[in-house]
C-alpha positions as a printed Julia matrix, in Angstrom:
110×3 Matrix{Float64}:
 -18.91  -64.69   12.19
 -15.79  -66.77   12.81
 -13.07  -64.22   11.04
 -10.95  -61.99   12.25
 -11.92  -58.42   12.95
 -15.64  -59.65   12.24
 -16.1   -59.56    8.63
 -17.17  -62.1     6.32
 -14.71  -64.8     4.3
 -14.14  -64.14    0.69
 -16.13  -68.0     0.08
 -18.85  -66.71    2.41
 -19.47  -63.37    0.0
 -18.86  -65.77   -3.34
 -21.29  -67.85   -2.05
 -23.84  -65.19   -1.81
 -23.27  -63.44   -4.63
 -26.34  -62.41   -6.87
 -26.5   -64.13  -10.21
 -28.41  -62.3   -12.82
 -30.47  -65.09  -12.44
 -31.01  -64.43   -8.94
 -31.43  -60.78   -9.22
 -34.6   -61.44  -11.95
 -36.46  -63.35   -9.54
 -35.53  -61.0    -6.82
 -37.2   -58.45   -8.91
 -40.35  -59.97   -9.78
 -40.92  -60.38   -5.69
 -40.74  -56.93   -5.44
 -43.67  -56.76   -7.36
 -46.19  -59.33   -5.57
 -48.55  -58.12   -3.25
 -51.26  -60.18   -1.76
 -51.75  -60.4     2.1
 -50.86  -63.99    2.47
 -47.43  -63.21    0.89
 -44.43  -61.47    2.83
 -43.75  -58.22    0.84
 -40.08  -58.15   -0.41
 -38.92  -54.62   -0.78
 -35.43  -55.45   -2.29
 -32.17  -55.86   -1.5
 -29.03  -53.61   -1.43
 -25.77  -55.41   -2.71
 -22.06  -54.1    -2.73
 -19.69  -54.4    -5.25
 -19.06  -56.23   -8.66
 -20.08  -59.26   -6.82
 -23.03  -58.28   -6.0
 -23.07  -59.0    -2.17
 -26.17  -58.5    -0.48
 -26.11  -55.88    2.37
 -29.37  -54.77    3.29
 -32.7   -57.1     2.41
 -35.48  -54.75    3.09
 -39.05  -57.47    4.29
 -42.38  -57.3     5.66
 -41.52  -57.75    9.59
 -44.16  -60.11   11.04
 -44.65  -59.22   14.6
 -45.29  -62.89   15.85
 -42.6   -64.6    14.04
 -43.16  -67.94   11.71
 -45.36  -70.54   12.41
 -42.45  -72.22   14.37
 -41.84  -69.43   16.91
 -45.47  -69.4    17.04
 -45.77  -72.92   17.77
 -42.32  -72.58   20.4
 -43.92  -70.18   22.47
 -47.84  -71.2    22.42
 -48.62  -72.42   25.96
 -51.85  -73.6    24.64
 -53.1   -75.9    21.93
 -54.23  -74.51   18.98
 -57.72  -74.76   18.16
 -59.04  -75.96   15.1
 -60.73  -73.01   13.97
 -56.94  -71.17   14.05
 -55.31  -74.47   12.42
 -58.2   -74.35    9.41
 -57.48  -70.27    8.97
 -53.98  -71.06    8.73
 -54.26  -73.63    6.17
 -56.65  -71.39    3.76
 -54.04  -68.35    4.41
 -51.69  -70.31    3.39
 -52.98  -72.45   -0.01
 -54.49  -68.23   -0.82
 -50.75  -66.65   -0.91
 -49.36  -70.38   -2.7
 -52.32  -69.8    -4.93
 -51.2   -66.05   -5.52
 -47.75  -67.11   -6.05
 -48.83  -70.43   -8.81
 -50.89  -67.67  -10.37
 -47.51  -65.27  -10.67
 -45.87  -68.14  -11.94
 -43.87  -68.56   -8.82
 -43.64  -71.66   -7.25
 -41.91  -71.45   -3.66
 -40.4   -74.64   -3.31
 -39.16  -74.16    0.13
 -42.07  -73.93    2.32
 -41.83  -75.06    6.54
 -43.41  -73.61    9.24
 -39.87  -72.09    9.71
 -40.48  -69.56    6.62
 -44.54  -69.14    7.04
């Protein structure tokens, strides 16, 4: 961070705050489970704001499909590209079907 002594700006922790909005939605992630889809655990927040602390994910040992793509010193074959396309229309599937739509999706966040 670029404050003093390390902590966070007051527009930084506005900007981050939960909305009950937010929190709803947060909830309902908490409750998906399909293997295609990261489980989301929950978060821990502080205060009347509602800052997040702690968000509590599935870790994926290999990374996205970006770091995955950084660090392959081979090409990918297309056997791997097709199972990567079906895992990935199965958990957008799963999420459609939760009435979820992700709206965000790059290989940076799959």
């Amino acid at each position: 961070g670029g404050g003093g002594g390390g902590g966070e700006s007051e527009r930084a922790r506005k900007r981050v705050s939960l909305t009950a909005e937010v929190r709803e939605l947060l909830g309902r992630y908490a409750l998906l489970r399909h293997h295609n889809v990261a489980f989301f655990g929950g978060v821990a927040v502080e205060g009347k704001a509602q800052v997040p602390r702690i968000v509590l994910s599935e870790y994926a040992p290999k990374g996205s499909l970006e770091d995955v793509l950084a660090v392959s010193t081979r090409r990918l074959d297309a056997g791997f590209r097709h199972g990567m396309c079906v895992d990935l229309a199965a958990g957008l599937t799963y999420l459609h079907e939760q009435g979820i739509v992700h709206g965000r999706l790059s290989s940076a966040n799959c």
